[in-house]
C-alpha positions in Angstrom: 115.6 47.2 28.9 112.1 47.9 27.7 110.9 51.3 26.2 108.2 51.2 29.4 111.1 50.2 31.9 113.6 53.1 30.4 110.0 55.3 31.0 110.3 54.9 34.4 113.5 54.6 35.1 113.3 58.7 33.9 110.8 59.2 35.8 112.0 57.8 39.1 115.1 60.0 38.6 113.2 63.4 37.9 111.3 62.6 41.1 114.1 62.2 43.4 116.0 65.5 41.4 113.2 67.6 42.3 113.0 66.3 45.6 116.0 67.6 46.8 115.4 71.5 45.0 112.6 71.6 46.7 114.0 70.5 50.2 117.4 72.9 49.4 115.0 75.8 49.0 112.5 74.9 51.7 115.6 74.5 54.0 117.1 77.9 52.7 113.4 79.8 53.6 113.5 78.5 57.0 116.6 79.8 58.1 116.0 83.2 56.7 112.9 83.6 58.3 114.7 81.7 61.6 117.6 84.5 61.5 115.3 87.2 60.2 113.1 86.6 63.7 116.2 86.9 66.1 117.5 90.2 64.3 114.4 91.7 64.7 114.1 90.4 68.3 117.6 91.7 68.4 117.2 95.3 67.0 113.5 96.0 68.9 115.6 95.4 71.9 118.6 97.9 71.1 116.0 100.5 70.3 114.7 100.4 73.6 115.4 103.6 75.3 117.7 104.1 78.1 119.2 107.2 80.7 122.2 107.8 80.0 122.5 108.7 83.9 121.9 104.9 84.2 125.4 103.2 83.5 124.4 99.7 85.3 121.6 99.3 82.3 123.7 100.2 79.4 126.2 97.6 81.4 124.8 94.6 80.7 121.3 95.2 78.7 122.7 94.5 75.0 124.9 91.7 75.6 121.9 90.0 77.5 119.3 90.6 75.2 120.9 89.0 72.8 122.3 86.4 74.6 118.6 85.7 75.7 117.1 86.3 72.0 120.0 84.2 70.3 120.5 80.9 73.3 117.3 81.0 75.5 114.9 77.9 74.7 117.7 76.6 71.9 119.4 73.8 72.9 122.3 75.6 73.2 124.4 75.3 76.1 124.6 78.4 78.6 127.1 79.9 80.5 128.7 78.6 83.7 126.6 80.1 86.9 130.6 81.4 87.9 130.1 83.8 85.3 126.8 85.3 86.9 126.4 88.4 89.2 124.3 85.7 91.1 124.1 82.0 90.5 120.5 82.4 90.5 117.1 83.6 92.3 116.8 81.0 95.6 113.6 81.5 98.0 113.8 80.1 102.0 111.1 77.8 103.2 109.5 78.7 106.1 108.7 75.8 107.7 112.1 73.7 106.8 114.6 76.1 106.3 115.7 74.8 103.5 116.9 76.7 100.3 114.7 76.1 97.0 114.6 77.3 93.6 112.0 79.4 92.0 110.9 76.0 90.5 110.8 74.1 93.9 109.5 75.7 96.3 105.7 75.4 95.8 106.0 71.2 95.7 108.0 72.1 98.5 105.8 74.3 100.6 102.7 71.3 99.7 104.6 68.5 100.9 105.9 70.4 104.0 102.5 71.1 104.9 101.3 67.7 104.3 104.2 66.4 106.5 102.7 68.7 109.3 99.6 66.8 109.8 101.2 64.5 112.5 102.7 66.7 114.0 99.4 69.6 114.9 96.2 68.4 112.3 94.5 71.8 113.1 97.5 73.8 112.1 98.3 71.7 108.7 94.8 71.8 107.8 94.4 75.8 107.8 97.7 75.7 106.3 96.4 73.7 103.6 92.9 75.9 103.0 95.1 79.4 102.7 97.8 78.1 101.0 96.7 75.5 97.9 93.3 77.4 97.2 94.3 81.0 95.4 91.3 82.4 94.8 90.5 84.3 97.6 86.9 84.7 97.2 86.5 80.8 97.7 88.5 80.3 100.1 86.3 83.4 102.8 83.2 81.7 101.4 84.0 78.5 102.6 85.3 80.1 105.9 81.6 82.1 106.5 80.2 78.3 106.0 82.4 76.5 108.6 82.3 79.4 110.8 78.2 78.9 110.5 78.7 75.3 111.5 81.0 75.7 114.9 79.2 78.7 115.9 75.6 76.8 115.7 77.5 74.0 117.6 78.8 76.2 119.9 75.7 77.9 120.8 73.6 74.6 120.8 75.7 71.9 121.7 73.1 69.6 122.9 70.8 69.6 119.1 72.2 66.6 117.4 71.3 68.4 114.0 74.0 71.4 114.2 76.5 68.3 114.8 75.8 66.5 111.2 77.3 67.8 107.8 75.7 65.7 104.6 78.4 65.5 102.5 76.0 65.8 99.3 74.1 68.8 100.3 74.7 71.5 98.0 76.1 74.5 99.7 78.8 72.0 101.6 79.6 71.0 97.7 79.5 73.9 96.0 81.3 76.4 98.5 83.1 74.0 101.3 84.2 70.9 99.1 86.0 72.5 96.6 88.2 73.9 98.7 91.3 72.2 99.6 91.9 71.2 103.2 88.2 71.7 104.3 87.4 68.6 104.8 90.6 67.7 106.8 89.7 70.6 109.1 87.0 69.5 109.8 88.0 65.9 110.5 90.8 67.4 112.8 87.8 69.4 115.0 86.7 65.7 115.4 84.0 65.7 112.7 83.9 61.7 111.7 82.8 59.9 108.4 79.4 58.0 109.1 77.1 56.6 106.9 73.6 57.6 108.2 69.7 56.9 107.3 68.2 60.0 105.5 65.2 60.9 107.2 62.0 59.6 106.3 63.5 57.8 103.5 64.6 54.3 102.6 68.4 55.1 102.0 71.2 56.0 103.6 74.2 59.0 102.7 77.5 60.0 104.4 77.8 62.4 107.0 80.4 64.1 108.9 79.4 64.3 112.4 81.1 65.6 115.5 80.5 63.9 118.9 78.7 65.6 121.6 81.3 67.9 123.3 81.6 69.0 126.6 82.1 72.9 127.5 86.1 73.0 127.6 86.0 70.9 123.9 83.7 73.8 123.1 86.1 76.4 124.0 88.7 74.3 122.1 86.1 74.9 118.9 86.2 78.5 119.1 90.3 78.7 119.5 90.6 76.8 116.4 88.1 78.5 114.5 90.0 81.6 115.5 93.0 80.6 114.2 91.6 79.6 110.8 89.9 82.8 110.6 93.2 84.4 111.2 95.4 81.9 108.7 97.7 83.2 106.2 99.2 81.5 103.0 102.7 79.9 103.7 105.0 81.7 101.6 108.6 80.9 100.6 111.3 84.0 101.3 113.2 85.7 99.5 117.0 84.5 99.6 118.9 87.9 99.9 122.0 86.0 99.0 124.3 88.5 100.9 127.4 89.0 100.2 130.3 91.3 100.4 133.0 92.4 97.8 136.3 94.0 98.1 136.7 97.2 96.0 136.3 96.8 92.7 136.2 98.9 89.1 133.6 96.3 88.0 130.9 96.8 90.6 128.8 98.4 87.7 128.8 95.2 85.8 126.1 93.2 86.4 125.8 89.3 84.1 122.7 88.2 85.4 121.4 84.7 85.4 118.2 83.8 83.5 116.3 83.8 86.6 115.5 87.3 86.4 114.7 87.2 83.1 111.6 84.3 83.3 108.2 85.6 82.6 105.0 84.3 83.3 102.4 83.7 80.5 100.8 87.3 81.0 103.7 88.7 80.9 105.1 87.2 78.1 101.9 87.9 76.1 102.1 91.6 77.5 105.5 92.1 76.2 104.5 91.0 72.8 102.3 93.6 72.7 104.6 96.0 73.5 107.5 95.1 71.2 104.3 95.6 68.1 104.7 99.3 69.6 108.0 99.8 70.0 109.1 100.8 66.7 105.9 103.1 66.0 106.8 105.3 69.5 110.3 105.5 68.5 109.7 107.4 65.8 107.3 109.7 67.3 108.1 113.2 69.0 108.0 112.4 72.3 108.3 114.4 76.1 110.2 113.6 78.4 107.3 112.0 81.1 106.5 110.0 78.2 110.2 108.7 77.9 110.3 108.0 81.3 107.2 106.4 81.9 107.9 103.5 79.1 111.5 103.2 80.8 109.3 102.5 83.7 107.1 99.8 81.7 110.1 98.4 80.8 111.6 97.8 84.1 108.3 96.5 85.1 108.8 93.3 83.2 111.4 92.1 85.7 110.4 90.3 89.2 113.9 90.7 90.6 116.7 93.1 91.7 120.2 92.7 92.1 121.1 95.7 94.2 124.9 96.7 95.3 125.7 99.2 97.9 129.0 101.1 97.7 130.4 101.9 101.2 132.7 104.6 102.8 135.7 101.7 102.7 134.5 101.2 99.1 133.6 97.5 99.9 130.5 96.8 98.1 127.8 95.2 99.8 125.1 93.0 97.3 121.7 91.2 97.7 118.5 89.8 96.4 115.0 91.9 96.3 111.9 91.3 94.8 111.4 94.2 92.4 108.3 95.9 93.9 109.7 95.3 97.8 109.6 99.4 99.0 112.8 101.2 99.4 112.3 100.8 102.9 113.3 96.7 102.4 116.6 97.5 101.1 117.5 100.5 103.6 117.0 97.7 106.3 118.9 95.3 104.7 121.8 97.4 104.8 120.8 98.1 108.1 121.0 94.8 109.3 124.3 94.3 108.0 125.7 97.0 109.7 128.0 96.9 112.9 126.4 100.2 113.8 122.7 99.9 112.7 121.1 102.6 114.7 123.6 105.3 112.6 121.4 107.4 110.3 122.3 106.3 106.9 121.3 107.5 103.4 121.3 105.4 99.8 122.4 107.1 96.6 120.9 105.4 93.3 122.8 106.1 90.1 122.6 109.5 88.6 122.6 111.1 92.1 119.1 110.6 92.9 118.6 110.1 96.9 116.3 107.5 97.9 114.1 108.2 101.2 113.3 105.4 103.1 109.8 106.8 104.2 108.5 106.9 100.6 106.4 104.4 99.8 107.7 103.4 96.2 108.6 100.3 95.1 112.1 99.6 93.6 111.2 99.1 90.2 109.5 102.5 90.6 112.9 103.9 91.3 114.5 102.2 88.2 116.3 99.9 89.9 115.7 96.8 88.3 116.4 94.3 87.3 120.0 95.7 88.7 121.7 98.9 90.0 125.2 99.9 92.0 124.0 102.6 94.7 126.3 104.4 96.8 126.2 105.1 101.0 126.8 107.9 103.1 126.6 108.6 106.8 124.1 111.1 107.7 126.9 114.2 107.8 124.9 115.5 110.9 125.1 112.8 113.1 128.8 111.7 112.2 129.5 115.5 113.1 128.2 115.4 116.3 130.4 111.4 116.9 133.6 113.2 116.0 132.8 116.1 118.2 132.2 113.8 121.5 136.2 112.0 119.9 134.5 108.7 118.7 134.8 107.3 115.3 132.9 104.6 112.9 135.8 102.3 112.6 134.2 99.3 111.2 131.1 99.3 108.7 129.9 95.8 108.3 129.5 92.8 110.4 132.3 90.3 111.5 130.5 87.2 109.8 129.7 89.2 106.7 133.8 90.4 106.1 134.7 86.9 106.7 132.9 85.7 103.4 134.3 88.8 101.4 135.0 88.3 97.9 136.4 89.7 94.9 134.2 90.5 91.8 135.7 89.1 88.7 
């Protein structure tokens, strides 16, 4: 071999020697920067201030965090929905009945809706404008527009003018167009497609234009205007997943499913501002109003509750609640799964605080989420005045809700 060959030969082998120390040590940076990342994640969340009057938090907060910080987003498989509290957050739709996912239900509600249309046009239609437009705003402008048209047809039904929409006149654009489920409203009042000369000029544009009507088709106008005016978004509901458990030593402990734990974008960008400012309050003198009010914050971050209700008979009974429902949501859920609803009733939360179903705060307000064990009690008046008269409260909950009882694990 040549002294040029042998040259190379070195060369080629340096190359592919400092190839891999650089890849061993770019490999060895990344996973201590990986690992560093999760313990901080890790310890910011174990800082986090807690009651110690609130025993369902200090349950199930550390041993979720860092399952979340550690398995969330990783590739890693999760646990088995058995092991969860709840096998997850489910919503009702209101115009099929059938259960959805949080991830299914607004594809759901759409093509419901869209479904509709041969069954009652008018009704999809307004459906359509309150439910796949969100901003608000839009949507009332557009309303004040059609509004203008029916009334001008109403009030002069025999000028062909107030009958004729141009479909490239600016305000119909601008404010109507845009909106989603205008223009098959207006088809369903009986507003046609027609392409029309344009006045005066050599050329002709599309119109929507509305027969002439007779009085009663008039009358018809101004019912379904009413009812557009008086549309509200269809909304999915809430699956309160009820369900009843035997006694149990474990009804503080709470393994919740990551459901509860998705945030939107805001949020997620909100609670990256707040984990920057975590470790600076912590080590500042602080009151008690203070402590409480970033507890608060931090509950805040949740969108969902998963509430148990101790009994007399120690039977627990559990369910689903959006986190800023009002106390007065989950007092009638227990009330509903009462034998004996009209009893008086009060709710206990943890650390003895009584919860008044007249207040007007939201559950996340009274630190119940994202979970909580309260207890119930009879109104001691009232059950004085039973046993006085010889009756008795002999059974608590409803036949079809003890026939589903289970035992918490």
């Amino acid at each position: 071999m040549g002294t040029g060959a042998k040259h190379w030969v070195l060369f080629f082998l340096f190359f592919i020697f400092y190839s891999f120390i650089f890849i061993y040590f770019y490999i060895l940076f990344f996973l201590k920067y990986y690992f560093r990342k999760i313990s901080k994640n890790i310890l910011i969340k174990m800082s986090r201030p807690f009651k110690n009057s609130d025993p369902v938090l200090t349950h199930f907060s550390l041993t979720n965090c860092i399952y979340l910080n550690l398995f969330k987003g990783s590739g890693v498989p999760q646990k088995d929905l058995s092991c969860f509290s709840v096998s997850g957050v489910f919503f009702i739709c209101p115009l099929t009945g059938k259960t959805l996912r949080k991830t299914e239900r607004e594809m759901h509600i759409k093509e419901a809706i869209l479904m509709r249309f041969s069954e009652d046009a008018i009704e999809a239609s307004i459906m359509m404008i309150h439910t796949f437009n969100k901003d608000k705003e839009k949507v009332k402008a557009a309303l004040d527009i059609i509004s203008k048209y029916v009334e001008n047809i109403c009030k002069n039904p025999t000028e062909e003018k107030y009958r004729k929409i141009k479909l490239s006149n600016k305000v119909f654009q601008e404010k109507v167009s845009v909106i989603e489920g205008s223009r098959e409203y207006l088809q369903a009042l009986g507003f046609e497609s027609t392409t029309l000369q344009v006045d005066g000029e050599d050329r002709t544009e599309e119109f929507l234009v509305l027969p002439a009507q007779e009085s009663e088709a008039l009358e018809q106008l101004k019912v379904h205007l009413e009812r557009l005016q008086k549309g509200e978004p269809v909304r999915a509901k809430l699956d309160r997943q009820t369900q009843v458990f035997r006694p149990s030593k474990h009804a503080t402990h709470f393994e919740l499913p990551p459901d509860f734990y998705n945030l939107t974008a805001e949020e997620l960008k909100r609670e990256q501002q707040l984990k920057s400012e975590i470790v600076e309050r912590n080590t500042m003198l602080r009151t008690k109003a203070m402590r409480e009010k970033d507890e608060q914050r931090e509950r805040r971050k949740y969108n969902y509750a998963l509430l148990r209700v101790r009994l007399p008979d120690e039977n627990i009974l559990q369910g689903t609640f959006l986190a800023w429902e009002r106390v007065a949501a989950l007092y009638q859920f227990v009330r509903d799964s009462l034998e004996n609803g009209w009893q008086p009733f009060e709710l206990m939360a943890p650390g003895g605080q009584k919860l008044k179903e007249e207040e007007e705060l939201a559950l996340n307000e009274c630190n119940l989420a994202p979970a909580a064990l309260l207890t119930f009690s009879w109104d001691a008046a009232v059950q004085a005045d039973i046993a006085a008269a010889g009756g008795k409260t002999a059974v608590l909950l409803k036949a079809a809700l003890l026939e589903n009882i289970k035992t918490l694990s």
